[in-house]
mmCIF file of the C-alpha atoms, coordinates in Angstrom:
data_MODEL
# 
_entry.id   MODEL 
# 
loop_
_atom_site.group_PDB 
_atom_site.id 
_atom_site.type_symbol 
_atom_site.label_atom_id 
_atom_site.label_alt_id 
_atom_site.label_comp_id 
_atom_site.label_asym_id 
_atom_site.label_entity_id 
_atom_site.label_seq_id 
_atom_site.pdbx_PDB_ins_code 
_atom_site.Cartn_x 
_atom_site.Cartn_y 
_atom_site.Cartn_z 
_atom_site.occupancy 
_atom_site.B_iso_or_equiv 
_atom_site.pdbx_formal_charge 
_atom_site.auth_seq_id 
_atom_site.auth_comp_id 
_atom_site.auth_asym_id 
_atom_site.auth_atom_id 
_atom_site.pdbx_PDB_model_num 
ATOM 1   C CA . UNK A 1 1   ? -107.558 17.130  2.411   1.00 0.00 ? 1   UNK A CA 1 
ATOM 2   C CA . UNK A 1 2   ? -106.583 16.343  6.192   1.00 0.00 ? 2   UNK A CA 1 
ATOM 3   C CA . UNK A 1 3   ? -109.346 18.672  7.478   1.00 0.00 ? 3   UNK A CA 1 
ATOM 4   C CA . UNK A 1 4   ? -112.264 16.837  5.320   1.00 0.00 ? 4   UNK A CA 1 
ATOM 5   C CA . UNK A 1 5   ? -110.550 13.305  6.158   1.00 0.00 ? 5   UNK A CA 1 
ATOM 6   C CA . UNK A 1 6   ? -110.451 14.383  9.804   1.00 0.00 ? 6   UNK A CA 1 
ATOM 7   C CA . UNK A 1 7   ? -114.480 16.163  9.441   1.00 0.00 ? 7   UNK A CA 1 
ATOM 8   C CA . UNK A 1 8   ? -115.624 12.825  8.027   1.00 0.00 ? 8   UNK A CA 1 
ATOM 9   C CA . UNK A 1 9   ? -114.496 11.026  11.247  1.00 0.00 ? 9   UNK A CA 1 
ATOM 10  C CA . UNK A 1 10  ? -116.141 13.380  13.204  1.00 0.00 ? 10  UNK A CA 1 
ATOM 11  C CA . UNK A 1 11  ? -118.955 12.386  11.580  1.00 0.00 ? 11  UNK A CA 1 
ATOM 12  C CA . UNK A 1 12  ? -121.537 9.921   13.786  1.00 0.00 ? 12  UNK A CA 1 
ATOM 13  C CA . UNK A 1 13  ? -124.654 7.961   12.988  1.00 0.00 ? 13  UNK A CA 1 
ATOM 14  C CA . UNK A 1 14  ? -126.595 10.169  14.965  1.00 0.00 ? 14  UNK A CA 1 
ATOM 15  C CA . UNK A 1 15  ? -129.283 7.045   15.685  1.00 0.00 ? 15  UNK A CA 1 
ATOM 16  C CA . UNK A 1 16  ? -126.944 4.888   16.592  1.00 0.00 ? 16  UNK A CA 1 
ATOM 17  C CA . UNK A 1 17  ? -123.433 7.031   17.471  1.00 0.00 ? 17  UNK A CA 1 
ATOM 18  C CA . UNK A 1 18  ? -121.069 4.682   15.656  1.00 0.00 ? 18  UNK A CA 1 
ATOM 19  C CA . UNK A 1 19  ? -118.622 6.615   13.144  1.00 0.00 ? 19  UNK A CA 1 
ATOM 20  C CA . UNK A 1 20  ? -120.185 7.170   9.791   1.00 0.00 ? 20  UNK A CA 1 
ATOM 21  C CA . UNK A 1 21  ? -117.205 5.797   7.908   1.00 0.00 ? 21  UNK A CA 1 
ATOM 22  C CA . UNK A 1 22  ? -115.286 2.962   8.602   1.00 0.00 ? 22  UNK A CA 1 
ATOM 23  C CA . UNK A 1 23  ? -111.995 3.931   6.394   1.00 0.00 ? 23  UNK A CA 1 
ATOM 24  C CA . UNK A 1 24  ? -110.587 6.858   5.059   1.00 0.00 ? 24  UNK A CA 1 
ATOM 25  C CA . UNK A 1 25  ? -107.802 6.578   2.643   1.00 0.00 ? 25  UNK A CA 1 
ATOM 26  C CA . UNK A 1 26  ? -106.520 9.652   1.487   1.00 0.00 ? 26  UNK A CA 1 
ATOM 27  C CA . UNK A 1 27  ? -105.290 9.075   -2.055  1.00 0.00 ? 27  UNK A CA 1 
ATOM 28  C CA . UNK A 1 28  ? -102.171 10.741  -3.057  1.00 0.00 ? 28  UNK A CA 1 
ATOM 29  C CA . UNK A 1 29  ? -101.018 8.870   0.082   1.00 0.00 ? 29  UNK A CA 1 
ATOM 30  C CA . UNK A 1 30  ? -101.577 5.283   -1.738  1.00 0.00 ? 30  UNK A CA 1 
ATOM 31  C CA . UNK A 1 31  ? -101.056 6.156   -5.598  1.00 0.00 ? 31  UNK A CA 1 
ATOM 32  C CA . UNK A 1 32  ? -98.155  8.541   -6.869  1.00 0.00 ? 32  UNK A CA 1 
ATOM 33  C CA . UNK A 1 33  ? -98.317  8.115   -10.620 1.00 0.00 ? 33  UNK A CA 1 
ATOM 34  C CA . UNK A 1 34  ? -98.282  11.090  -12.963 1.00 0.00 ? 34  UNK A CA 1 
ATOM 35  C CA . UNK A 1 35  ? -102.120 10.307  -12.979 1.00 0.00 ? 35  UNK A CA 1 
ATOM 36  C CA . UNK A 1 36  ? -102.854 11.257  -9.567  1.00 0.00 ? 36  UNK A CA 1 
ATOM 37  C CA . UNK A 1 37  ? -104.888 14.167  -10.765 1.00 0.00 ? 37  UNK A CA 1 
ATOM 38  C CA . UNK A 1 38  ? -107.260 11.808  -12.153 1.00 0.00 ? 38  UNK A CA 1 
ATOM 39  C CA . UNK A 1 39  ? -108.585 10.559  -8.896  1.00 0.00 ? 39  UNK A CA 1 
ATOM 40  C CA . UNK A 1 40  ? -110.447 11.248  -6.303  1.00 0.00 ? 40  UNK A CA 1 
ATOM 41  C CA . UNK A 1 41  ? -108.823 12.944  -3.078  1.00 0.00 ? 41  UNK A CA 1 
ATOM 42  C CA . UNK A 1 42  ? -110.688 10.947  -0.673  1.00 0.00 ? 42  UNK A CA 1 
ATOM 43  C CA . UNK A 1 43  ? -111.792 7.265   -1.055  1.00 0.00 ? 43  UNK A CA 1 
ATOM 44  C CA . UNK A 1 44  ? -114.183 6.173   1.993   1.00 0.00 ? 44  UNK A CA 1 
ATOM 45  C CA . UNK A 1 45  ? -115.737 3.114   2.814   1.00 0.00 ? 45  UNK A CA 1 
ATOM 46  C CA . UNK A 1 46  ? -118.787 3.510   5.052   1.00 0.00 ? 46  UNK A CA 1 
ATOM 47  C CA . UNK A 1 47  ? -120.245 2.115   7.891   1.00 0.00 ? 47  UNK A CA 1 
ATOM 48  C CA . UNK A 1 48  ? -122.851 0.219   6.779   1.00 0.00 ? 48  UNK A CA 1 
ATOM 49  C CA . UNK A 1 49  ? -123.836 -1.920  9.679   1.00 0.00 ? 49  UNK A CA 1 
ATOM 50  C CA . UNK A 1 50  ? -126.949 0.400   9.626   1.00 0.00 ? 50  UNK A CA 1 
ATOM 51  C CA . UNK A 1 51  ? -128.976 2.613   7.932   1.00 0.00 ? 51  UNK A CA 1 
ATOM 52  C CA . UNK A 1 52  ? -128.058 6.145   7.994   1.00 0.00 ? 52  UNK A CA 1 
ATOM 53  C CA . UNK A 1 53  ? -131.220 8.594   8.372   1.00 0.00 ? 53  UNK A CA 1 
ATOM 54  C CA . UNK A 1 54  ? -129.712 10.996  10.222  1.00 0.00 ? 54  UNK A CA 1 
ATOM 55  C CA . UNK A 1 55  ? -125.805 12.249  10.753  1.00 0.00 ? 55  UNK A CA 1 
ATOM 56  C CA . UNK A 1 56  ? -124.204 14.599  13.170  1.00 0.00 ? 56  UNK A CA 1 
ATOM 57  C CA . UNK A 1 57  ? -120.782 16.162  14.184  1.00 0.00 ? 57  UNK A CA 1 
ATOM 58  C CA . UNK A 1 58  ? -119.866 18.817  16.277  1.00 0.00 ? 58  UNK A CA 1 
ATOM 59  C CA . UNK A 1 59  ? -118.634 21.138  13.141  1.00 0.00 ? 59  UNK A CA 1 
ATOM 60  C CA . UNK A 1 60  ? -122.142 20.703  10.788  1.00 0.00 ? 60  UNK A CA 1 
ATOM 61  C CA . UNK A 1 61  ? -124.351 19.854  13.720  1.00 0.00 ? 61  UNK A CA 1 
ATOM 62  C CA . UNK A 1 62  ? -127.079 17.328  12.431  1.00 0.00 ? 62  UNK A CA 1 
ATOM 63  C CA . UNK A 1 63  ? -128.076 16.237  8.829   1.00 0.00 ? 63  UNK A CA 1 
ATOM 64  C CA . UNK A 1 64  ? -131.258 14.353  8.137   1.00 0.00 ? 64  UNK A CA 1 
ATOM 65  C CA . UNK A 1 65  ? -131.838 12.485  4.928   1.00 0.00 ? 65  UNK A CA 1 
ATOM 66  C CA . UNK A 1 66  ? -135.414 13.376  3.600   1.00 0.00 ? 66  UNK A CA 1 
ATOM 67  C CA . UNK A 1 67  ? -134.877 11.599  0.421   1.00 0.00 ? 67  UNK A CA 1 
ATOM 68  C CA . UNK A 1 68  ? -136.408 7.788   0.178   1.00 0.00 ? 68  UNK A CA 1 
ATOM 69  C CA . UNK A 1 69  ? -134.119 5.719   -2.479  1.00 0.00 ? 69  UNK A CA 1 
ATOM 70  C CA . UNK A 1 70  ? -133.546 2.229   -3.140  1.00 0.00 ? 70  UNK A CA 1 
ATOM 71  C CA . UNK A 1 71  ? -129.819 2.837   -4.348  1.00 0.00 ? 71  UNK A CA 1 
ATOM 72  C CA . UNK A 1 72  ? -127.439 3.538   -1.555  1.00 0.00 ? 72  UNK A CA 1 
ATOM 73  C CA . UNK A 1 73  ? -124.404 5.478   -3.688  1.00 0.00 ? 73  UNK A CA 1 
ATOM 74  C CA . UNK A 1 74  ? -122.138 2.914   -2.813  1.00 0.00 ? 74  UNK A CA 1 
ATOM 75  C CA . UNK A 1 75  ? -119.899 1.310   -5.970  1.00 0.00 ? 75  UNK A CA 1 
ATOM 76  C CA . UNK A 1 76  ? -120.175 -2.176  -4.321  1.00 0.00 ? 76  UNK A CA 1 
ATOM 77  C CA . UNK A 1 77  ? -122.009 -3.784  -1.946  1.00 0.00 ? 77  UNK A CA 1 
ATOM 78  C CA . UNK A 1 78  ? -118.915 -5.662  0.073   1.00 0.00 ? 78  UNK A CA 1 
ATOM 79  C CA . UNK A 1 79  ? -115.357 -4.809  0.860   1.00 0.00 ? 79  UNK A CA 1 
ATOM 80  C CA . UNK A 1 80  ? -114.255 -7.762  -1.631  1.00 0.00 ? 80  UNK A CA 1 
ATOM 81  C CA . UNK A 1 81  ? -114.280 -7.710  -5.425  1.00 0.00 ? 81  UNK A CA 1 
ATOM 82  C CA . UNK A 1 82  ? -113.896 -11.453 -7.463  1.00 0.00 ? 82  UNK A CA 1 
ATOM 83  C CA . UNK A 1 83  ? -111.197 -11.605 -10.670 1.00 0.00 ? 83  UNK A CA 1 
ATOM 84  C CA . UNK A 1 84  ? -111.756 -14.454 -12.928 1.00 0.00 ? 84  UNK A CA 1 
ATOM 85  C CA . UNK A 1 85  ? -108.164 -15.521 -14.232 1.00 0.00 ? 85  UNK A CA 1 
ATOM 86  C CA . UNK A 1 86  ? -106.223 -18.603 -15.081 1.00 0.00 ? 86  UNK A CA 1 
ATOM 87  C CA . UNK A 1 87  ? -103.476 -19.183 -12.020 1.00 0.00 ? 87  UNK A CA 1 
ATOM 88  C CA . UNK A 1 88  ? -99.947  -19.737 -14.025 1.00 0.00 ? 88  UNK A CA 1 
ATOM 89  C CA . UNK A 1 89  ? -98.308  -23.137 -14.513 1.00 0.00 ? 89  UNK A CA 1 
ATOM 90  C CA . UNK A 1 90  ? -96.429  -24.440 -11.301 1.00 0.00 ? 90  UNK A CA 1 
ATOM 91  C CA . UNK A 1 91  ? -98.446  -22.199 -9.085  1.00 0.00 ? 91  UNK A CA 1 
ATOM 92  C CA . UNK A 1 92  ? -99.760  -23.733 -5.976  1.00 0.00 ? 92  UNK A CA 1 
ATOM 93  C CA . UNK A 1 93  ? -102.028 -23.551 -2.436  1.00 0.00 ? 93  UNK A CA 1 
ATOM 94  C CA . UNK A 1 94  ? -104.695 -21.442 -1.994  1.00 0.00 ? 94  UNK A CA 1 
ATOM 95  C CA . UNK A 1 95  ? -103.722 -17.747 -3.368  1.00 0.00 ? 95  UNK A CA 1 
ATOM 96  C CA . UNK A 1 96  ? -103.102 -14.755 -0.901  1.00 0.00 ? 96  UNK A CA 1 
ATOM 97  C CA . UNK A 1 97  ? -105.961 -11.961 -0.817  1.00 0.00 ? 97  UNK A CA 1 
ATOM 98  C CA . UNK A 1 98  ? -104.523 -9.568  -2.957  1.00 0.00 ? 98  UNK A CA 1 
ATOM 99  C CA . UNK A 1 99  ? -105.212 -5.649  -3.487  1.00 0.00 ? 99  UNK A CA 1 
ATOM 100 C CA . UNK A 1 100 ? -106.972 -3.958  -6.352  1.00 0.00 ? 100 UNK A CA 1 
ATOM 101 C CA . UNK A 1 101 ? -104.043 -1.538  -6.849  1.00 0.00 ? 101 UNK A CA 1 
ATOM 102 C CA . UNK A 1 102 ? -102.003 -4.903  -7.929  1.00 0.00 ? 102 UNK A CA 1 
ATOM 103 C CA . UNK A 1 103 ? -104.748 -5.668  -10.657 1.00 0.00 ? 103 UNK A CA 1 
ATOM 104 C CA . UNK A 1 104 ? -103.243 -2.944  -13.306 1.00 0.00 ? 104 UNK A CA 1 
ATOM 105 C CA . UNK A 1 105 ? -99.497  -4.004  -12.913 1.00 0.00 ? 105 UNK A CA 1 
ATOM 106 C CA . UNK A 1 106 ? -100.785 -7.665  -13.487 1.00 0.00 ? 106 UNK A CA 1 
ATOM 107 C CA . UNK A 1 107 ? -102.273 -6.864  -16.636 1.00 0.00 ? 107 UNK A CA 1 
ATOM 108 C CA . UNK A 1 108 ? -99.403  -5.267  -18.000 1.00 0.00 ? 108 UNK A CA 1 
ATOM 109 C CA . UNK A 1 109 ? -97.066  -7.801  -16.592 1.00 0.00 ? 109 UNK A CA 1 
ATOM 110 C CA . UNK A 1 110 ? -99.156  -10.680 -19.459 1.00 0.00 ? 110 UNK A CA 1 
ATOM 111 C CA . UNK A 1 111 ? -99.179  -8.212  -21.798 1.00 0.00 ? 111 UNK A CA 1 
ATOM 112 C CA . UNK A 1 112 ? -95.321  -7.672  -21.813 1.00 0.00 ? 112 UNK A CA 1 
ATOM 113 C CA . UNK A 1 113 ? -95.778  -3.814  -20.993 1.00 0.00 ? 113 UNK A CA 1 
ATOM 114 C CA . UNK A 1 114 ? -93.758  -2.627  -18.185 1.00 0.00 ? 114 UNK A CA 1 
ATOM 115 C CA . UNK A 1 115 ? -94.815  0.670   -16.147 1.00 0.00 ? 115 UNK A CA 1 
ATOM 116 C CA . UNK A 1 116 ? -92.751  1.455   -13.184 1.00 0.00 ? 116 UNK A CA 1 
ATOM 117 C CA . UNK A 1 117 ? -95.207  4.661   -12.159 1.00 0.00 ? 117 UNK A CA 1 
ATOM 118 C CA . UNK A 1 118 ? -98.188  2.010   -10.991 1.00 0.00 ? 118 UNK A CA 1 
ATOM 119 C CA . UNK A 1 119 ? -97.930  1.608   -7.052  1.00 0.00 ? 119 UNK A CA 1 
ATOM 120 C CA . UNK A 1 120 ? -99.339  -1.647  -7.392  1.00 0.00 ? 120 UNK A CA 1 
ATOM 121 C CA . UNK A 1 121 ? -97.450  -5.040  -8.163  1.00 0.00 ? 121 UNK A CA 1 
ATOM 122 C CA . UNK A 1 122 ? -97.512  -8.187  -10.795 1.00 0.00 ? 122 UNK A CA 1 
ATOM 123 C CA . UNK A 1 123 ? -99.879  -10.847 -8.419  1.00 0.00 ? 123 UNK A CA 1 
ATOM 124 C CA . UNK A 1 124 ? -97.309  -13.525 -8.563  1.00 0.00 ? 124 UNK A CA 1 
ATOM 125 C CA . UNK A 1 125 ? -100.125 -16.460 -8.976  1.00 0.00 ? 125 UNK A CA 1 
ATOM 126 C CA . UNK A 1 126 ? -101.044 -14.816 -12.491 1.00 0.00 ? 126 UNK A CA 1 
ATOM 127 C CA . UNK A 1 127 ? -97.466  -14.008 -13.697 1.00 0.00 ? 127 UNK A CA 1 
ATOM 128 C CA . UNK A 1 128 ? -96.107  -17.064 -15.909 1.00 0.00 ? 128 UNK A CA 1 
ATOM 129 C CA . UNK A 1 129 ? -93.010  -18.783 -14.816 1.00 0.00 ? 129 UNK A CA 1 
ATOM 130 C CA . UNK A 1 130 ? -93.369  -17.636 -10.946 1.00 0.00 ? 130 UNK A CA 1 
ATOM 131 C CA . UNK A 1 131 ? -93.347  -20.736 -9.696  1.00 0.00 ? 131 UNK A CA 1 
ATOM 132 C CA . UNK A 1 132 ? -95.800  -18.918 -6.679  1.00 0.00 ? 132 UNK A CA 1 
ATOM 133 C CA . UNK A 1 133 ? -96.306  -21.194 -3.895  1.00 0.00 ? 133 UNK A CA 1 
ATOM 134 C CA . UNK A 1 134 ? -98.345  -20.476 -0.587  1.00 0.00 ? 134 UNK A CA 1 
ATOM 135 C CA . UNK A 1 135 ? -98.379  -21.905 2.615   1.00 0.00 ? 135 UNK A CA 1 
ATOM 136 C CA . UNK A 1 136 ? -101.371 -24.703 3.016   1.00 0.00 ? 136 UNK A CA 1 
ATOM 137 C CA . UNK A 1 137 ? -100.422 -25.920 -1.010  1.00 0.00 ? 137 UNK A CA 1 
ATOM 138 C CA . UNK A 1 138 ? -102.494 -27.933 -2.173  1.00 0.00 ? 138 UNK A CA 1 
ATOM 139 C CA . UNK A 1 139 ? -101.383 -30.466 -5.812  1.00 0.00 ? 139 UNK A CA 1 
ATOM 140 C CA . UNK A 1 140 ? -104.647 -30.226 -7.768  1.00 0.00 ? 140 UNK A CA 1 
ATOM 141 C CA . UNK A 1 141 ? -103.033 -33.402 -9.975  1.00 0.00 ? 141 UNK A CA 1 
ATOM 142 C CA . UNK A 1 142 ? -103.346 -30.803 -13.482 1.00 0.00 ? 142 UNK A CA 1 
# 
C-alpha cells in the first residue's frame, strides 16, 4: 500500500502542478480493530483548490478527464463534518475539534457498551458526569 500512497503523491495537477492530493492516510496505520478488513486501504483527501482536467506523474505519464459531470466523487464537500448532540451536565467553554474516529466510542460510551478494539475515544463533552471543561469557558447560566 506504500507504493500506491507514495504513486498518488507523485501525482500533479498537470494545469496547475500542485499535488493532486492533499492527505494520504493509510488505514491500517489509524484503525487496528478486528474490522480492519472492512475498510478501505487508502483514505485521500484531494486537492481541491482547482479543478482537475488533466493529471500527470512521472510513472503513468498524463491522464486527461474526457468525461463532463456535475458530481465530483468526493463523500463531502469540506474537511469538517457537524454532530448534533446534547453537551453533558457540568460541561463547559467552547468544545475542542474532535475526530470522527472518536464518534463510535462516544456512542457506545451513552449506551453503556464498552469496546476496547475502537481506536477512537469517549468525547469527554458528551460523556455524563465528565465534568469536561476547556480553556476560554464560558457559564451559559443553564
Amino acid at each position: 500500500m506504500r507504493e500506491v500512497a507514495d504513486g498518488f503523491r507523485e501525482m500533479r495537477n498537470a494545469d496547475t502542478g500542485e499535488p493532486l492530493v492533499e492527505e494520504i492516510t493509510v488505514t491500517s496505520d489509524l484503525y487496528k480493530g478486528s474490522m480492519r478488513y472492512l475498510l478501505p486501504d487508502l483514505l485521500l483527501e484531494w486537492n481541491k483548490s482547482r479543478p482537475i482536467e488533466r493529471v500527470s506523474s512521472p510513472k503513468i505519464g498524463e491522464v486527461k478527464n474526457a468525461v463532463v459531470s456535475v458530481r465530483s466523487g468526493d463523500h463531502a464537500t469540506s474537511k469538517q463534518g457537524l454532530l448534533f448532540a446534547p453537551v453533558a451536565a457540568g460541561s463547559t467553554g467552547q468544545q475542542p475539534e474532535v475526530h470522527v474516529i472518536d464518534i463510535a466510542p462516544t456512542l457506545l460510551n451513552l449506551l453503556g457498551v464498552s469496546d476496547g478494539l475502537l481506536a477512537g475515544k469517549a468525547i469527554p463533552f458528551l460523556v455524563p458526569g465528565s465534568g469536561a471543561r476547556y480553556p476560554h469557558a464560558v457559564e451559559t447560566g443553564r
